[in-house]
Structure formats: structure tokens, C-alpha cells
N, C-alpha and C positions, 0 to 999 in steps of 0.2 A: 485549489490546493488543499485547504483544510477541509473542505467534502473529502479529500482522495483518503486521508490521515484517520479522516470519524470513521472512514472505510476498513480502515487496519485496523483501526481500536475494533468496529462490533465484530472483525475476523476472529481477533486474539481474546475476545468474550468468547465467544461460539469454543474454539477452541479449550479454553479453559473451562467451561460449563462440560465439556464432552467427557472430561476428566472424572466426574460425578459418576455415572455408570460402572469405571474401573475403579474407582473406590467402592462402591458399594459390591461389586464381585468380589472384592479382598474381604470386608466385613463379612458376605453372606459364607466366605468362607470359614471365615473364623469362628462363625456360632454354630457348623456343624462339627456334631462330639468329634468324628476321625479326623477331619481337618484340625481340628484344635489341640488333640494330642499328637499328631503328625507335624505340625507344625512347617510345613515347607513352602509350599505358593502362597501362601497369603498374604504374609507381608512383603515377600517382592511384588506382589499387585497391588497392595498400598501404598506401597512406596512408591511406586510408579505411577499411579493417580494422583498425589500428594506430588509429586515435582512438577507434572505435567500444569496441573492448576496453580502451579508456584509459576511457572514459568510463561504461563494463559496470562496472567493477571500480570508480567511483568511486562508482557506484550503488549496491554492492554495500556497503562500506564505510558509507556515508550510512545504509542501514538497517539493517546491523549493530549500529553501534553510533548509531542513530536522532539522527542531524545532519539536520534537518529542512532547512536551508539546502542542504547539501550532495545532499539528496534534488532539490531542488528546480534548482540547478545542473542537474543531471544529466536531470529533464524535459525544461528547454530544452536542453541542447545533446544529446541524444542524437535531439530530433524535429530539430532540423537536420542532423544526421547523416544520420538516415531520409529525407528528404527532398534531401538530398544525392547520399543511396546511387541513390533511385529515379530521380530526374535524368539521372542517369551512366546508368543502367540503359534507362534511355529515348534517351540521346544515342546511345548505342553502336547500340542499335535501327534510331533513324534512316537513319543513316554505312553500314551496313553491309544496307541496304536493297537497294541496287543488287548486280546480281551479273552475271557476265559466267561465259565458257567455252564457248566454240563448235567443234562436231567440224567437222573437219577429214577429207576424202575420205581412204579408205584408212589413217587415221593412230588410235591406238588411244589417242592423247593430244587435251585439250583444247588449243585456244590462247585467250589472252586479247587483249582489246582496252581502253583505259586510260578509253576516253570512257564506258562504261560504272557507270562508280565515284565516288562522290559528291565530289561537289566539294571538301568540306570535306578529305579525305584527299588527295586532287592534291595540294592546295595545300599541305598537312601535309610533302611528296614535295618539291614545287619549290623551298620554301622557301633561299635564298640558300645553297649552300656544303652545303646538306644533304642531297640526295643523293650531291654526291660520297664523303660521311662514309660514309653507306648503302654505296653500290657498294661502295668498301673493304671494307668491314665484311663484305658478303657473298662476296665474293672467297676471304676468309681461313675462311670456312663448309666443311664437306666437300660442301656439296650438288649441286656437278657432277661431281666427283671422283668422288663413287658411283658415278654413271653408268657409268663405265669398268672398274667392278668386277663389274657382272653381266654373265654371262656369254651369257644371252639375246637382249644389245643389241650384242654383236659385227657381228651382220651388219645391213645396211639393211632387210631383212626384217623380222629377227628384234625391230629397232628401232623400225620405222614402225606391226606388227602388234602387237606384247607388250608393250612400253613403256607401263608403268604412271607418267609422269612427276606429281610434286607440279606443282603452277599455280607454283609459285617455278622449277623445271627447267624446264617448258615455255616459260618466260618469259626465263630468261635465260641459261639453258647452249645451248641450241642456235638459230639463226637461224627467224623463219618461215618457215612451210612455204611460203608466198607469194613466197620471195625467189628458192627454186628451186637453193639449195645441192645440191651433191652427197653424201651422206652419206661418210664414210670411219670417222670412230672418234665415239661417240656426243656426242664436243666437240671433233671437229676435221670440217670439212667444207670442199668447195670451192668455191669462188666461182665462178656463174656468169658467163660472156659478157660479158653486158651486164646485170647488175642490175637490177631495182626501181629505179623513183624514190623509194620508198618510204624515208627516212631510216635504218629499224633495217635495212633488206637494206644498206647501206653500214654501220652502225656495228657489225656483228658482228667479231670477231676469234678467230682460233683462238691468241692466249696468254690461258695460265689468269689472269689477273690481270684479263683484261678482256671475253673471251666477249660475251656479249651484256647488259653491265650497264648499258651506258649505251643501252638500245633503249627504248621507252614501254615494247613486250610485257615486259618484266622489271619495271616498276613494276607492271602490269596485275598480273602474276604475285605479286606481294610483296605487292600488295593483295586478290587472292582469298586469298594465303594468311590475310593478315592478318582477312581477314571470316570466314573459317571458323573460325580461333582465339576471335575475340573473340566471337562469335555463342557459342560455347563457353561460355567465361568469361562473358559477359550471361546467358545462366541462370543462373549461379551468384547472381548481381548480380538478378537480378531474386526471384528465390525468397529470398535474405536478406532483401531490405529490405521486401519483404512478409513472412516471421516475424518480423522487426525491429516492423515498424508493429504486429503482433497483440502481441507482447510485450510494445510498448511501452504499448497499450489496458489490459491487463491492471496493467501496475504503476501505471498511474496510477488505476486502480480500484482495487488494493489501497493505495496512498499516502493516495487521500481516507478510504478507509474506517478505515486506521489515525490519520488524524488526527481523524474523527469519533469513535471508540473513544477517543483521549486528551481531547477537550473532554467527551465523557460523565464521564469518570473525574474529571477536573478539577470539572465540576458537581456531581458528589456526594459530592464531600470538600469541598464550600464554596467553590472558590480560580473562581468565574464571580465 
């Protein structure tokens, strides 16, 4: 019987050690620039890491020192955990379903386009007062800055041909290629003639504060980045909550069979 119980405890260790992975995908979230001015899945996959291990370690406890109730807490909330986890795991799936990035003649970068990208994220984007928080946020990022530090992108050539740009660059440090700017430095170019009708061929600007942040193509951009991240981070998310589900199968096989082992023991010392 206490073999059956040390059985539950190293389950409800495993379990709560598995919860490290989905923390550390909410962290690696958070330290890239667009996630960290977007601010949206990362700390629900902290938070979800951080209960799951709360609730591992409650499990773990429960059969150590065999608190049947405390075992029992930890069934139910650790399957809505599992259930929680796989949820997310499927949501992120969804959202990031859509993908965009279209080459562009002569140009060795993609561009993006915003109508491409699931609805749910637009609107995650338009929401009142919150993209301007975003643009700021990505402003004060180094990621147009770069730009002007390799040296390969010195000239229009060396720009149009070699420029390995991120979908966040392509999107909001330089105008589109559609607008018919002049290249001069890889975030300073000039204005055509007579522009595009096109809204982001007028809302470009060559000061750093503002570039092309308030263009769609820069949302476009900040959500391919965002889909390749999360896409990332959702294996993580989806491979936990399925070892999560298996681990969880298992302690609850070991939990009946330790409490089928204590009602045996109980019946033959008389106390049935």
C-alpha cells in the first residue's frame, strides 16, 4: 500500500516538473520585443505553468504523506488544468492558421498584407488606444536601428538583393515597395511625386519614432511575427498537455489501486 501512494507522489512530481517547459515558453515569450509590446499569450502560459506546478506539488504532498482529500482536489483541478492547457493549445492553433508574406519582384524580402490574418488578432491590434501603446513600444525596440548597422544594406542594391528583413522590418521600418519610395539609407527614403492612394504610401515617415508604425503592413508584420513565435511556443503547449493528459491517466490508476490496496488491508484486520 505505501509502495502504491510513493507511486502517486513520483506521478504528481513528473507532473508538476512538466509544468517547467510551459513556463519557460511564457518567459521566452516575453523577452521577444513584439510579444512584450503585444502583450497577449504570455502570461496566460504563465499562468498556466505556475498553477499546473502549484497543483503537481499539491499532488505530490497529498500522496506523500496520503491526504486522500488532498489527492482528490488535485484530480479535479489538475484535469481542468489539462483541459485548459489543450484549449489554449488548440486556440493558438486556430489564430494563427492564417499566414501571409508575398515576394515582391526583384526584392529579397517578403511583404505582408493585414487582411490575411485572423480576425481574432486584428481586432486584438484595433482595440481602442492599443495600438498606439504597441507602435510606442515598438519604436523604442532596436529592430529598425539594425538596419543601418549592416553594412550590406548600405546601398539600394545591396538592399533590395540581400536584405534578409524579419516580417516586423519588412513591415514597419521601410515603406512598401508599392509606394515607389526612393531608397537612400535602409530607413530613410524618398517620397515619390505623386504617391499611392494607398493609405501606408502616405503614413510613412523617415523620424525614427515613427517610420512606418502606423501603416496595416506593420501590423501585418508584427502578426507574422507573432504567428511564427506562437506557432513556436504551441508545440510546446501542445506536447505538455498531452504528457500532462498521460500522467494524468496514470495517477489516477495508481490513486484507485492505492485505495483498493487500503480497503483490502482495512477488510482483513476486521475494520469493513
Amino acid at each position: 500500500m505505501a509502495l502504491n501512494y510513493m507511486a502517486v507522489a513520483a506521478i504528481n512530481l513528473v507532473a508538476a516538473l512538466l509544468s517547467i517547459p510551459v513556463i519557460a515558453a511564457g518567459i521566452w515569450l516575453s523577452t521577444q520585443p513584439d510579444n512584450a509590446c503585444v502583450q497577449i499569450l504570455q502570461w496566460p502560459v504563465i499562468a498556466l505553468g505556475v498553477a499546473v506546478l502549484a497543483v503537481g506539488l499539491a499532488g505530490f504532498v497529498g500522496a506523500f504523506w496520503r491526504l486522500p482529500w488532498l489527492l482528490l482536489a488535485y484530480l479535479v483541478a489538475m484535469l481542468a488544468l489539462v483541459l485548459a492547457l489543450a484549449c489554449l493549445a488548440a486556440f493558438v492553433f486556430a489564430v494563427t492558421a492564417a499566414s501571409s508574406g508575398r515576394p515582391v519582384p526583384s526584392r529579397a524580402f517578403l511583404e505582408y498584407d493585414l487582411d490575411d490574418y485572423s480576425g481574432w488578432l486584428r481586432a486584438r491590434l484595433d482595440a481602442p488606444g492599443r495600438w498606439d501603446r504597441i507602435k510606442t513600444c515598438l519604436a523604442a525596440t532596436p529592430t529598425c536601428s539594425d538596419l543601418n548597422q549592416t553594412a550590406a544594406y548600405a546601398t539600394a542594391q545591396g538592399f533590395f538583393t540581400a536584405a534578409s528583413l524579419s516580417p516586423l522590418q519588412s513591415g514597419c521600418c521601410k515603406p512598401p515597395t508599392r509606394c515607389g519610395y526612393t531608397f537612400v539609407t535602409p530607413t530613410y527614403w524618398i517620397s515619390p511625386i505623386s504617391p499611392a492612394a494607398d493609405p501606408d504610401c502616405a503614413a510613412w515617415s523617415n523620424e525614427q519614432a515613427k517610420f512606418c508604425y502606423s501603416c496595416a503592413s506593420c501590423k501585418a508584420g508584427l502578426l507574422q511575427n507573432l504567428r511564427r513565435e506562437w506557432r513556436r511556443a504551441d508545440l510546446i503547449l501542445a506536447v505538455a498537455a498531452a504528457a500532462l493528459l498521460a500522467v494524468y491517466a496514470m495517477g489516477c490508476y495508481a490513486f484507485r489501486t492505492a485505495k483498493t490496496d487500503e480497503l483490502f488491508r482495512r477488510y482483513r484486520q476486521g475494520y469493513t
